[in-house]
C-alpha positions as CSV (number, residue, x, y, z in Angstrom):
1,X,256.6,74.0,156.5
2,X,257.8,72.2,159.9
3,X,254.4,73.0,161.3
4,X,252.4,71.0,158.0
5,X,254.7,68.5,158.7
6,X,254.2,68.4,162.2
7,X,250.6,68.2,161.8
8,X,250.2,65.6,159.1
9,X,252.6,63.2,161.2
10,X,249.6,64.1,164.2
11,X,247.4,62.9,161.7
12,X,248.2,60.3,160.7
13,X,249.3,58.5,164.2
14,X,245.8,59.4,165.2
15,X,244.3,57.7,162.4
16,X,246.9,54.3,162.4
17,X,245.6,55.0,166.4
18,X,241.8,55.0,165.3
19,X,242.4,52.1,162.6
20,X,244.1,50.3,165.5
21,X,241.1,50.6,167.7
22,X,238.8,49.9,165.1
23,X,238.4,45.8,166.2
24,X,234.7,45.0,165.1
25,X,233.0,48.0,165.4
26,X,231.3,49.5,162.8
27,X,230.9,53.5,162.8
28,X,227.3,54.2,161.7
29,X,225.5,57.8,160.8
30,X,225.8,60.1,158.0
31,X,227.8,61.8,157.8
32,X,230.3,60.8,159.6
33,X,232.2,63.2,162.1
34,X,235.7,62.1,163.0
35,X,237.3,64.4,165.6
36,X,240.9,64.9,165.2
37,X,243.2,67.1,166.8
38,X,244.9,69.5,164.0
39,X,246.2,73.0,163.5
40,X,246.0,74.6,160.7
41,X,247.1,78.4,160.2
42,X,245.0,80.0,158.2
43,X,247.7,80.9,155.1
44,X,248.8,77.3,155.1
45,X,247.4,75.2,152.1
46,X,247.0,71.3,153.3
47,X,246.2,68.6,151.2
48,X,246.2,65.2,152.5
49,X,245.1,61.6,151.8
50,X,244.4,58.6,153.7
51,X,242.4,55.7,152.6
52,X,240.1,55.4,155.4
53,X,237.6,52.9,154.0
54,X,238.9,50.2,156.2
55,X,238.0,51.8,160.1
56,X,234.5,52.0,158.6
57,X,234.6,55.3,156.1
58,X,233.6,55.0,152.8
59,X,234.9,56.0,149.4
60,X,234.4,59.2,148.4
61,X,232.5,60.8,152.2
62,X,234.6,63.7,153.3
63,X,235.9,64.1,156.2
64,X,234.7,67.1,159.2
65,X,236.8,68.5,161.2
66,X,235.1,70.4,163.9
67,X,236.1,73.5,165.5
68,X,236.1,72.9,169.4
69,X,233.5,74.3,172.0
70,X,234.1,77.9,173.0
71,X,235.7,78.3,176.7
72,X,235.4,80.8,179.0
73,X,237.5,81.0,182.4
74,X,238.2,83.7,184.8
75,X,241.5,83.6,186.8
76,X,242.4,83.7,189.8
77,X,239.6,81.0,190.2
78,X,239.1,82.5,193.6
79,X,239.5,86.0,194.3
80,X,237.6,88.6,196.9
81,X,237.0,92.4,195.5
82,X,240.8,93.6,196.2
83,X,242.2,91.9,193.6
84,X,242.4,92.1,189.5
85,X,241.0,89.5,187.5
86,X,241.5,88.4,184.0
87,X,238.0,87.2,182.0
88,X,239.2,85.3,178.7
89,X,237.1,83.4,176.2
90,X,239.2,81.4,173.6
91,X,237.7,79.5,170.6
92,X,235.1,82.3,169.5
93,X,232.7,81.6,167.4
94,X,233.3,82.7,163.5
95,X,230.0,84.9,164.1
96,X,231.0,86.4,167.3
97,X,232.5,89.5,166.4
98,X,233.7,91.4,169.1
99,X,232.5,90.3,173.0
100,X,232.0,92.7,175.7
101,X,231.3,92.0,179.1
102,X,229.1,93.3,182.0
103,X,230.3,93.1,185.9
104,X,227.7,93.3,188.4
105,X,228.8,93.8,192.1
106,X,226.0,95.3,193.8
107,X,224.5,98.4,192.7
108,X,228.0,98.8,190.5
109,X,227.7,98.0,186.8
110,X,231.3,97.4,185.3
111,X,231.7,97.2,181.5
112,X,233.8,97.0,178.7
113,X,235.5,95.3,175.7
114,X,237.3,92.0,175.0
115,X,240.3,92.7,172.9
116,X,241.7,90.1,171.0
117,X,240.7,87.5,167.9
118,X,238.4,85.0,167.2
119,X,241.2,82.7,169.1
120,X,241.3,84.1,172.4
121,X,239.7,87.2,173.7
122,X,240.4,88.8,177.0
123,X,240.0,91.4,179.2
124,X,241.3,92.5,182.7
125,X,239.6,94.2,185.7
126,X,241.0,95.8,188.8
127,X,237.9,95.4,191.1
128,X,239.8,96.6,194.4
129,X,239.5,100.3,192.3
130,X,236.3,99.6,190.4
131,X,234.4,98.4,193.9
132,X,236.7,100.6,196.3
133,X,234.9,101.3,199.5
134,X,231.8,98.3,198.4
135,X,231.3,95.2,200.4
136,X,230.1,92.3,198.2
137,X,229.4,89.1,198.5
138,X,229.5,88.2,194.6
139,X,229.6,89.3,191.7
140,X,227.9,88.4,188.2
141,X,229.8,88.3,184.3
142,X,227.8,88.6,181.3
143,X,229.9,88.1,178.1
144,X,227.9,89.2,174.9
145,X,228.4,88.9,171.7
146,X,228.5,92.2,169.0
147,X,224.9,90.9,168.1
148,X,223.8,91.3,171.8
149,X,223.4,87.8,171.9
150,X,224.5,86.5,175.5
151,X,227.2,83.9,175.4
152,X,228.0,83.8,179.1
153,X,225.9,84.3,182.4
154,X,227.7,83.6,185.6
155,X,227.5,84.5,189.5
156,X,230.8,84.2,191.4
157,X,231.3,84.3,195.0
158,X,233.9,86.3,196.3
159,X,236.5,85.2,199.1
160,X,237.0,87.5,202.1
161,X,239.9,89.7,201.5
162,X,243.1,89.4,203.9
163,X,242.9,92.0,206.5
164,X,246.6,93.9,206.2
C-alpha cells in the first residue's frame, strides 16, 4: 500500500510539474504519449484520476505509459581476458523470452544462458579460464532472443592484463 502511495504522490508532482511547464504551448498528435516515471508491481491494482484537460489533453483520450528502452551493459567497462565479466540486459522486451548470448574471442566461441526475468537478465563469464592460454585483442557479444532474433551485436576491445 506505501508503494501505491508512493507512486501516485510521483504522479501527481510530475503532472502539477508538467501543468506548471505548460505556459503556451500546445501538445499536438494523436494520440498523445506522456512519459511519466511510475512503478507498478504487477499484483497491484491502480486506479487514478487527474483532470488533465488543461496542459493540453482532452476529455476522455487515455493516457500511455511506455515501457522504457531495453539496456544492455557489461561491467567492468574495461577489462583484458584474465578477468570475469558480468553481461546484463534489464527492461526485456515482453516477447523476449529467454536471451542467450554468444562470446567470440578468436577462434573460441563461448555460449550460454541469461538467467533472470523480463526485468533484468544476466549472466557471468570467467574469461581468464574460458580463454586460458589465448592472446586476444577483442572480443565480440551477441545477445539473442529465444526467437533467434539478435538483440545485441558488439565488439570490445580488451585491456592488456597486469603482468604479476
Amino acid at each position: 500500500m506505501r508503494k501505491i502511495f508512493m507512486n501516485m504522490m510521483l504522479l501527481a508532482a510530475t503532472i502539477m510539474v508538467s501543468s506548471a511547464a505548460k505556459a503556451d504551448t500546445e501538445l499536438s498528435g494523436t494520440p498523445k504519449v506522456w512519459t511519466v516515471p511510475a512503478v507498478f508491481a504487477a499484483d497491484e491494482e491502480v486506479t487514478f484520476y487527474h483532470d488533465v484537460t488543461d496542459i493540453g489533453f482532452e476529455s476522455g483520450v487515455d493516457l500511455y505509459f511506455t515501457e522504457p528502452d531495453a539496456v544492455f551493459t557489461v561491467f567492468p567497462t574495461r577489462f583484458s581476458s584474465k578477468d570475469i565479466i558480468t553481461l546484463t540486459r534489464e527492461y526485456n522486451e515482453r516477447s523476449a523470452g529467454e536471451l542467450s548470448y554468444k562470446i567470440t574471442a578468436g577462434s573460441k566461441v563461448i555460449t550460454g544462458t541469461m538467467p533472470g526475468v523480463r526485468d533484468k537478465r544476466q549472466a557471468t563469464v570467467n574469461l581468464n579460464k574460458e580463454l586460458e592460454g589465448m592472446s586476444v585483442e577483442q572480443i565480440t557479444v551477441e545477445v539473442s532472443k529465444e526467437n533467434g532474433q539478435t538483440v545485441v551485436e558488439t565488439t570490445i576491445p580488451l585491456v592488456t592484463p597486469d603482468a604479476q
